[in-house]
KOLKOL-87057 format. One record per residue (C-alpha): residue number from 1; x, y, z. Coordinates in nm, 3 decimals, padded with zeros to 5 digits. Example, Ala and Ser with C-alpha at 12.3 -4.5 7.8 and 13.67 -1.06 7.14 Angstrom:
! residues 2
[1 [01.230 -00.450 00.780]]
[2 [01.367 -00.106 00.714]]
//
This chain:
! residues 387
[1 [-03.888 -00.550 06.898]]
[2 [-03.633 -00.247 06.917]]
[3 [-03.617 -00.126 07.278]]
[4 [-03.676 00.224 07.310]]
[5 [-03.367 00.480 07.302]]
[6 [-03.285 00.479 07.679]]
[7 [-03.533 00.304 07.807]]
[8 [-03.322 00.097 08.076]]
[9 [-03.583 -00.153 08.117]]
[10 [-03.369 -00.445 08.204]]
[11 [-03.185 -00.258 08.422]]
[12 [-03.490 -00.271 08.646]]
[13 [-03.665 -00.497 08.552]]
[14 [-03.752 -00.821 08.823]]
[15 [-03.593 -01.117 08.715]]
[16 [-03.950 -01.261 08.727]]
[17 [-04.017 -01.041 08.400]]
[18 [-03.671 -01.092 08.240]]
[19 [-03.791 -01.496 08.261]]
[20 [-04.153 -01.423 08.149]]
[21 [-04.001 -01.236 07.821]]
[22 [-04.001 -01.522 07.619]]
[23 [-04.276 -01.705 07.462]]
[24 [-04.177 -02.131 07.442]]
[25 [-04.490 -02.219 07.342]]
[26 [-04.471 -01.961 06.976]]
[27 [-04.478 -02.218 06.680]]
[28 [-04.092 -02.167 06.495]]
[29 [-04.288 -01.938 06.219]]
[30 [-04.402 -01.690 06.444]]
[31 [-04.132 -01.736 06.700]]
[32 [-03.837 -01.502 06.840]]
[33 [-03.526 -01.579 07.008]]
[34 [-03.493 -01.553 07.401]]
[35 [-03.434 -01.193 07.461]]
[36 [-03.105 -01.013 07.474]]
[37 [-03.098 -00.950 07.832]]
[38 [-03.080 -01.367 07.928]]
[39 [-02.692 -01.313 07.768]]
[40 [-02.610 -00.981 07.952]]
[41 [-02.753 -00.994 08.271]]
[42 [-02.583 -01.195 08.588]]
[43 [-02.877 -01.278 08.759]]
[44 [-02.982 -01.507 08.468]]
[45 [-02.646 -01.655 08.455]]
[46 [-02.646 -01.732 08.829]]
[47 [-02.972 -01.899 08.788]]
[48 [-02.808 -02.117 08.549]]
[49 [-02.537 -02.245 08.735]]
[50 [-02.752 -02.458 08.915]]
[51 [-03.082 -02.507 08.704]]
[52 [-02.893 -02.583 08.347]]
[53 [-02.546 -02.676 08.471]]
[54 [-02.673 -02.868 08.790]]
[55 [-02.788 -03.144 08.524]]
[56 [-02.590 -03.410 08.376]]
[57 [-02.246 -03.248 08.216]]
[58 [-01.940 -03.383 08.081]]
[59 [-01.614 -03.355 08.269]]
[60 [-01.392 -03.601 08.081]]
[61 [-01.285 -03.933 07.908]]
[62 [-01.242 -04.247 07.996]]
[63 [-00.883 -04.269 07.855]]
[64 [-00.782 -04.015 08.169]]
[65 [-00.878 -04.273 08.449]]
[66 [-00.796 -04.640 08.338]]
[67 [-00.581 -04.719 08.641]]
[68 [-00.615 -04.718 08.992]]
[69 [-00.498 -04.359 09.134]]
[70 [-00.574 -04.203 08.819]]
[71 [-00.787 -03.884 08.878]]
[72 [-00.885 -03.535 08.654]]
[73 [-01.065 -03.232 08.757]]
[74 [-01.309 -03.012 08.618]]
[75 [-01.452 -02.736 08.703]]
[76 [-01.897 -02.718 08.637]]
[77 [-02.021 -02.379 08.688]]
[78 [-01.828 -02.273 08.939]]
[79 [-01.815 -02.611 09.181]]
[80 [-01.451 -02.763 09.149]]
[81 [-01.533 -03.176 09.081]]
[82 [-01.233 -03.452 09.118]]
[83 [-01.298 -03.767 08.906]]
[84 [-01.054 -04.068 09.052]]
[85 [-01.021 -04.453 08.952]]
[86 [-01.018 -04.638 09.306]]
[87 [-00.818 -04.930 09.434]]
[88 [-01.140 -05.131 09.373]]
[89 [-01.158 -05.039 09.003]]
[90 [-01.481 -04.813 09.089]]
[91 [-01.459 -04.456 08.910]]
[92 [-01.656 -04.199 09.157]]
[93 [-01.663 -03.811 09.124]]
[94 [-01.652 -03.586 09.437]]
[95 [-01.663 -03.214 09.505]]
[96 [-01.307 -03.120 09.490]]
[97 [-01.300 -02.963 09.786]]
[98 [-01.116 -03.032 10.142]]
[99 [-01.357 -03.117 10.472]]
[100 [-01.094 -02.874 10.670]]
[101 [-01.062 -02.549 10.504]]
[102 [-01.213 -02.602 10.137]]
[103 [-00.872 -02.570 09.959]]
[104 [-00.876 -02.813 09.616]]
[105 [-00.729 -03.169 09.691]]
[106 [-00.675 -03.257 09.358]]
[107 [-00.475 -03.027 09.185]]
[108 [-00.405 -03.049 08.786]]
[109 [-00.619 -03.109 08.499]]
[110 [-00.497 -03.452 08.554]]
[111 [-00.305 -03.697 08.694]]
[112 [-00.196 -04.033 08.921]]
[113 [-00.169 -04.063 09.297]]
[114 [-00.196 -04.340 09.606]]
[115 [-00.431 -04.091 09.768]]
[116 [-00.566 -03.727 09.755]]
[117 [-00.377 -03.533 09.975]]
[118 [-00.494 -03.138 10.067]]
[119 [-00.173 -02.964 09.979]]
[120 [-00.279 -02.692 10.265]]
[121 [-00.265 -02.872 10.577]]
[122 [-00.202 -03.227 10.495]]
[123 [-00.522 -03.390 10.481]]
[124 [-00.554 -03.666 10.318]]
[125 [-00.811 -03.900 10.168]]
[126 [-00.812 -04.229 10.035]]
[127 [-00.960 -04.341 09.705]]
[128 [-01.230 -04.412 09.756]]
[129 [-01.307 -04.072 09.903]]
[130 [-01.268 -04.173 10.296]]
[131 [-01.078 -03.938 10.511]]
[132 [-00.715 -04.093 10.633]]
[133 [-00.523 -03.847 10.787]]
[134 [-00.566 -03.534 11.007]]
[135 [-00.242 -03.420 11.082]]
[136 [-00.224 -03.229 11.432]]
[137 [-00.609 -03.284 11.506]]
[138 [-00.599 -03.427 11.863]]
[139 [-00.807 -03.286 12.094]]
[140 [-01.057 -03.161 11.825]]
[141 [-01.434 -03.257 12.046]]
[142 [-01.720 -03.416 11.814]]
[143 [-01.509 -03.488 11.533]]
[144 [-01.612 -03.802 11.334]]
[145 [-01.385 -03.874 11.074]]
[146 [-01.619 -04.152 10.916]]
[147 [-01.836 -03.809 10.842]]
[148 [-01.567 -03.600 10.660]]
[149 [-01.478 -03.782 10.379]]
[150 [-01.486 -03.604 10.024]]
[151 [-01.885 -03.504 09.936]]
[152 [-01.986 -03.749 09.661]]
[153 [-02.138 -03.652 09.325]]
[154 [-02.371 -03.811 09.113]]
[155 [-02.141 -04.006 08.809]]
[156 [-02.225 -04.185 08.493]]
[157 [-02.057 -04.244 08.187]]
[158 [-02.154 -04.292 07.810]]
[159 [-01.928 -04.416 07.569]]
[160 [-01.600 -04.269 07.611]]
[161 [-01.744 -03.981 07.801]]
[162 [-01.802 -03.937 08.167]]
[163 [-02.066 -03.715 08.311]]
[164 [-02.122 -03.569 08.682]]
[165 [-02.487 -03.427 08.769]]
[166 [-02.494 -03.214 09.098]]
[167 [-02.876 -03.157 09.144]]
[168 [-03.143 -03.388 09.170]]
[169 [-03.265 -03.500 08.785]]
[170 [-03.278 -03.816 08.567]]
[171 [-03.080 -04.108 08.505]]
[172 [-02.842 -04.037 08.242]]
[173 [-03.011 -04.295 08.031]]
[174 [-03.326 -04.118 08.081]]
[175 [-03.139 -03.788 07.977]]
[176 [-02.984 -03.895 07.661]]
[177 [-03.338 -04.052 07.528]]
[178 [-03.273 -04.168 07.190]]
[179 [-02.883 -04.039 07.136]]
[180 [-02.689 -04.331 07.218]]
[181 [-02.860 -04.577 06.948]]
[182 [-02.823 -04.276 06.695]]
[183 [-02.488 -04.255 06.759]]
[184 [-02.413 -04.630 06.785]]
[185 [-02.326 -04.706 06.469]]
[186 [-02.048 -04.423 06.398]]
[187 [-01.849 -04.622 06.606]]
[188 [-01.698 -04.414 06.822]]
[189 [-01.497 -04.712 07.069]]
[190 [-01.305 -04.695 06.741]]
[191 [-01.168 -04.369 06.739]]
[192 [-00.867 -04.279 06.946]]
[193 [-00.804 -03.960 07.112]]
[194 [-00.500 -03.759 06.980]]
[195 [-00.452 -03.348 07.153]]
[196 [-00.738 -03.101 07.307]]
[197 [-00.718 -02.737 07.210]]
[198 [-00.901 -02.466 07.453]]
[199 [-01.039 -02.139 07.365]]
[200 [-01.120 -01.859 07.556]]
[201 [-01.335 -01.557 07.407]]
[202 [-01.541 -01.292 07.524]]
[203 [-01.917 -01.381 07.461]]
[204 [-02.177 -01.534 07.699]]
[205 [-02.194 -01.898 07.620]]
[206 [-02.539 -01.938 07.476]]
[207 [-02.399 -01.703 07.169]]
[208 [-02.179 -02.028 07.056]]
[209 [-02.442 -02.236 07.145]]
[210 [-02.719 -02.034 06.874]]
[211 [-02.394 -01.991 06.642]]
[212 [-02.365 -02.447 06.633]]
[213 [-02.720 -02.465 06.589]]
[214 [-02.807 -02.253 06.281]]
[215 [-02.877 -02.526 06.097]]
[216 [-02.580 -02.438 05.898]]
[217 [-02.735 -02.058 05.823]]
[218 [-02.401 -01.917 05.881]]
[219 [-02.154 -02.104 05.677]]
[220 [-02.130 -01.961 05.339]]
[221 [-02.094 -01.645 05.493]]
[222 [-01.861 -01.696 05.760]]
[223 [-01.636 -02.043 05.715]]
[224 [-01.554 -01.992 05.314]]
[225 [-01.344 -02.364 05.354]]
[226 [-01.642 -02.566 05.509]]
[227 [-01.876 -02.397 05.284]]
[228 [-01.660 -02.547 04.997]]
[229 [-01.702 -02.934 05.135]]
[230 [-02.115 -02.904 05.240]]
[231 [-02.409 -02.911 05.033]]
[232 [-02.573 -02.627 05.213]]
[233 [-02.879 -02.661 04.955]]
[234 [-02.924 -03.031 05.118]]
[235 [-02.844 -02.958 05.512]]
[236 [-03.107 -03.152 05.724]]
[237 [-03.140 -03.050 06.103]]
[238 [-03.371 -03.292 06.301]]
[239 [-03.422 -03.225 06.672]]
[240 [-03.558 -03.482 06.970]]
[241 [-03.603 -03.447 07.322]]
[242 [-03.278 -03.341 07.432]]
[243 [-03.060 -03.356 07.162]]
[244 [-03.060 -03.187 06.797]]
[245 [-02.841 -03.355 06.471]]
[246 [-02.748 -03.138 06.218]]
[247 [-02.620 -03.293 05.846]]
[248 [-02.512 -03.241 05.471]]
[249 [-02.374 -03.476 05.233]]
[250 [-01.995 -03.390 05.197]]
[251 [-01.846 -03.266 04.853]]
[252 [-01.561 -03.140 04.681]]
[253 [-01.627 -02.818 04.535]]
[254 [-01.260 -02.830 04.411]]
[255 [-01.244 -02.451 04.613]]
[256 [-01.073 -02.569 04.897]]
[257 [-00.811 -02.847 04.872]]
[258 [-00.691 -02.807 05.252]]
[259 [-01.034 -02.834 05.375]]
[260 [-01.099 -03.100 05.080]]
[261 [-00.846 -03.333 05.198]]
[262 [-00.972 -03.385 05.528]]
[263 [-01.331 -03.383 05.545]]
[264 [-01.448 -03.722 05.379]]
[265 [-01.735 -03.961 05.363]]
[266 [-02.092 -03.964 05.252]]
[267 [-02.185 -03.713 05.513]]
[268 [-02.089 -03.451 05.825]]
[269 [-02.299 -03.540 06.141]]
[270 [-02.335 -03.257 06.390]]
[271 [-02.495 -03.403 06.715]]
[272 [-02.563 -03.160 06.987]]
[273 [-02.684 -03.268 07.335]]
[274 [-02.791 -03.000 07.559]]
[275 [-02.709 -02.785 07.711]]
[276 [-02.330 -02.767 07.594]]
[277 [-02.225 -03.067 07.488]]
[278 [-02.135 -03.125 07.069]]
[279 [-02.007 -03.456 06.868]]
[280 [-01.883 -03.343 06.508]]
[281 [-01.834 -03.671 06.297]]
[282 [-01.692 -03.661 05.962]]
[283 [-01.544 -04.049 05.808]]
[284 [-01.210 -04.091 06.007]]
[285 [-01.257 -03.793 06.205]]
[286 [-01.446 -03.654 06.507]]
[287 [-01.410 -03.415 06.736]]
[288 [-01.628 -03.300 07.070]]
[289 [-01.697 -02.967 07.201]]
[290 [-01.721 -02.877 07.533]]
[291 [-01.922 -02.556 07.626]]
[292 [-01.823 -02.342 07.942]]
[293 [-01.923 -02.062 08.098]]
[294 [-01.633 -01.865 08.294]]
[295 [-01.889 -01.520 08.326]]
[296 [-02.200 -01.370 08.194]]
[297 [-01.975 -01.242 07.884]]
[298 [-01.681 -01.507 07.896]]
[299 [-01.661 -01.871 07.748]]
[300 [-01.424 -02.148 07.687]]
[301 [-01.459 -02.419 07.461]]
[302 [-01.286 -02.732 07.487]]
[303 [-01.175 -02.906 07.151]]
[304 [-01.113 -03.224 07.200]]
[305 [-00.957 -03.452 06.877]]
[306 [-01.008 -03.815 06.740]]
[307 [-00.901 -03.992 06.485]]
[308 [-00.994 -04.364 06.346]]
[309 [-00.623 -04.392 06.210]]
[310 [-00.313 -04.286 06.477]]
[311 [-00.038 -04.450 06.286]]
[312 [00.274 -04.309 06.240]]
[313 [00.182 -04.215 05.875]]
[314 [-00.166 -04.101 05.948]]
[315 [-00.059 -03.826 06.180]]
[316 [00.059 -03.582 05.917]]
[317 [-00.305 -03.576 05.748]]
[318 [-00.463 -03.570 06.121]]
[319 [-00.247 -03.247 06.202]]
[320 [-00.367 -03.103 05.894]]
[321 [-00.782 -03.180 06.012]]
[322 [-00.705 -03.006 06.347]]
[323 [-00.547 -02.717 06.165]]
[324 [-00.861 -02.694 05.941]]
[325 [-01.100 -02.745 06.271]]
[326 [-00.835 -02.425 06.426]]
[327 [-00.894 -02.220 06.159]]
[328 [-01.316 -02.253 06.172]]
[329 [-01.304 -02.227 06.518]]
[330 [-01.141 -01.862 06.510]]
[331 [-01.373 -01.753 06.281]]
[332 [-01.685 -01.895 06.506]]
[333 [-01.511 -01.691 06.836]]
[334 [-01.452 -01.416 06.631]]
[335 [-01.832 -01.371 06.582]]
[336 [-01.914 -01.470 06.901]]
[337 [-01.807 -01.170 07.030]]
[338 [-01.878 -00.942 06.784]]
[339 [-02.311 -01.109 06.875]]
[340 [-02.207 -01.061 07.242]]
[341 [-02.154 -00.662 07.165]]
[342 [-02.469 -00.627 06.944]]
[343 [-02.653 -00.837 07.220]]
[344 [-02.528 -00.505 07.491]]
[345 [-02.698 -00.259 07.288]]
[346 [-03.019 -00.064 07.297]]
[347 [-03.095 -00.136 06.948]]
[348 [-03.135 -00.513 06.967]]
[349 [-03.407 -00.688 07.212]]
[350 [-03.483 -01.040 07.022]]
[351 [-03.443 -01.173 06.691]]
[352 [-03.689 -01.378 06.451]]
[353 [-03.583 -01.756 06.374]]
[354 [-03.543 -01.905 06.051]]
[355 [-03.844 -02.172 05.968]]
[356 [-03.570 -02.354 05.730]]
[357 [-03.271 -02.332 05.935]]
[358 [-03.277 -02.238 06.332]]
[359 [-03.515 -02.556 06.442]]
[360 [-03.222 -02.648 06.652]]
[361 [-03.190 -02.300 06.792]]
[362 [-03.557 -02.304 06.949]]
[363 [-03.521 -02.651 07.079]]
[364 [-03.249 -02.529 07.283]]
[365 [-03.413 -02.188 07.373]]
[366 [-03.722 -02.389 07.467]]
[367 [-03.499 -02.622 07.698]]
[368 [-03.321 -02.328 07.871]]
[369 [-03.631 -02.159 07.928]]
[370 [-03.791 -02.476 08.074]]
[371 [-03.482 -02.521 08.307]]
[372 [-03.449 -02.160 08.419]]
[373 [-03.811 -02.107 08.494]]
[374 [-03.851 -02.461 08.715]]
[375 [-03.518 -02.352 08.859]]
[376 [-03.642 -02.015 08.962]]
[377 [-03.980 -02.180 09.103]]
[378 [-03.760 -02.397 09.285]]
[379 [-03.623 -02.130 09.489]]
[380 [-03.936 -02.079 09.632]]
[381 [-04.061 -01.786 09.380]]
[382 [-04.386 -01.901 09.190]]
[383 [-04.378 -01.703 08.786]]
[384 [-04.609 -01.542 08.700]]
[385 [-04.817 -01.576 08.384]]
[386 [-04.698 -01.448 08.044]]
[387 [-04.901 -01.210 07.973]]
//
């Protein structure tokens, strides 16, 4: 599975044959990861910005729109989203974009207003997503107002979480199959959220995705302080339709007290729900993981942390468990890239899977070859067979 010295065959290759280059249907003992050139080459990536990204994604918590004028934005493969609390209570999600000249209307990750006003030429919108106000627009012929409002988008929320889905797909109960009773009794209305962390690194987003769901291959190697609270000899990884969970009983090796002290309980539950979506659960702690792509070879993760105790003299110990989750994470981008650079070179075409560890990895491979190759017929462009 080397490619050939020089043999630029991706470079010409159609993107009919870049698709075709991976076999879903391979049993995980025989089977090989999707091929090097679905992280390096744009057309794949802007294939999924509307077949894997178009589908139900978070954008946000709950916590950011309680009140009435409370709004954040997001931004989901490139189309800028505005999620707003109405005067009616009713939490809607629209394209963040102006009816006038497509600047942003909402501007901030987050904040409160009485209405959404276009900071370019003064349009403004109510709520509820109804235009109000068209400053200097006499005159204009054939102009319905009652037809401009802010485009809606499809919302739902889970739990704390609220997702947006901007092409046509399943309910978001019917996405999340059998997740929410799995994850029912961790109790997550009891945690509280405490600070979000971003980082940006230079790696196509599917590399951090494969690096979460290694079934825990690369953590002796790589994170010395996890390694030292997991039973890696006991690490389960059980994968349904849409969604993979990863676990190992938690112990105290006595080789890491920092990482010791704030990693408890019976076990570590890693829940992934694809595409880009993670929920890492430890007793007391959890945080989530937001997967974005910014370009073919650019990603940003968003980090954002919970706690079961926020009192005054809990916070010390909960400082201490995002420094910990810091310190993994900078090893994890750190590799990222380092897989993004191998993944550019002539030497490297696919890999082989691990039958006892990298289940999770071909679920999601399988998923996101699924996706790309209904989104690609969807254009109108029938694939061929595999031969």
């Amino acid at each position: 599975m080397v490619r050939p010295l020089g043999d630029g065959q991706e470079l010409t290759a159609s993107l009919d044959d870049l698709l075709r280059d991976y076999d879903a249907e391979a049993p995980l003992e025989h089977a090989f990861t999707i091929p090097a050139s679905w992280y390096v080459d744009p057309r794949v990536y802007e294939l999924e910005k509307k077949a894997v990204f178009g589908g139900w994604q978070v954008v946000g918590r709950l916590d950011q729109v309680e009140q009435p004028g409370q709004f954040l934005t997001a931004d989901v493969a490139g189309e800028p989203i505005v999620v707003v609390r109405g005067r009616d209570g009713g939490l809607r999600a629209f394209f963040n974009v102006c009816r006038h000249h497509a600047a942003a209307v909402a501007t901030g990750e987050q904040g409160q207003a009485a209405s959404l006003r276009c900071p370019y030429h003064g349009w403004t919108y109510s709520l509820e997503g109804e235009l109000r106000g068209t400053p200097d627009f006499d005159g204009v012929c054939g102009f319905d107002r009652a037809r401009n409002g802010l485009v809606p988008a499809r919302l739902d929320t889970w739990e704390s979480f609220i997702f947006v889905q901007l092409e046509p797909g399943p309910p978001l109960t019917e996405f999340l199959g059998r997740l929410p009773e799995r994850i029912r009794p961790l109790g997550l209305p009891s945690f509280h959220f405490v600070e979000r962390r971003k980082y940006a690194f230079d790696s196509n987003w599917k590399v951090f995705v494969d690096n979460y769901l290694d079934g825990g291959y690369h953590i002796p190697f790589l994170h010395k302080g996890l390694d030292s609270v997991l039973d890696y000899a006991e690490y389960t990884i059980e994968n349904q339709d849409r969604f993979c969970l990863q676990s190992s009983p938690v112990v105290d090796s006595g080789r890491d007290a920092s990482t010791a002290a704030v990693r408890k309980g019976e076990r570590a539950l890693y829940y992934w729900l694809y595409p880009n979506f993670m929920i890492n659960w430890y007793q007391g702690v959890m945080d989530t993981n937001l997967v974005l792509p910014l370009a073919v070879d650019r990603t940003l993760v968003v980090f954002d942390f919970y706690f079961a105790d926020v009192t005054e003299g809990s916070m010390a110990r909960n400082r201490a468990s995002i420094d910990v989750g810091e310190r993994i994470q900078g090893e994890d981008t750190g590799i990222c890239a380092s897989v993004q650079r191998g993944l550019n070179s002539r030497a490297y075409r696919a890999g082989r899977l691990s039958v006892r560890r990298e289940a999770g990895e071909q679920l999601f491979h399988r998923l996101l070859a699924a996706d790309l190759r209904r989104g690609f017929e969807t254009q109108g462009q029938p694939l061929r067979r595999r031969r």
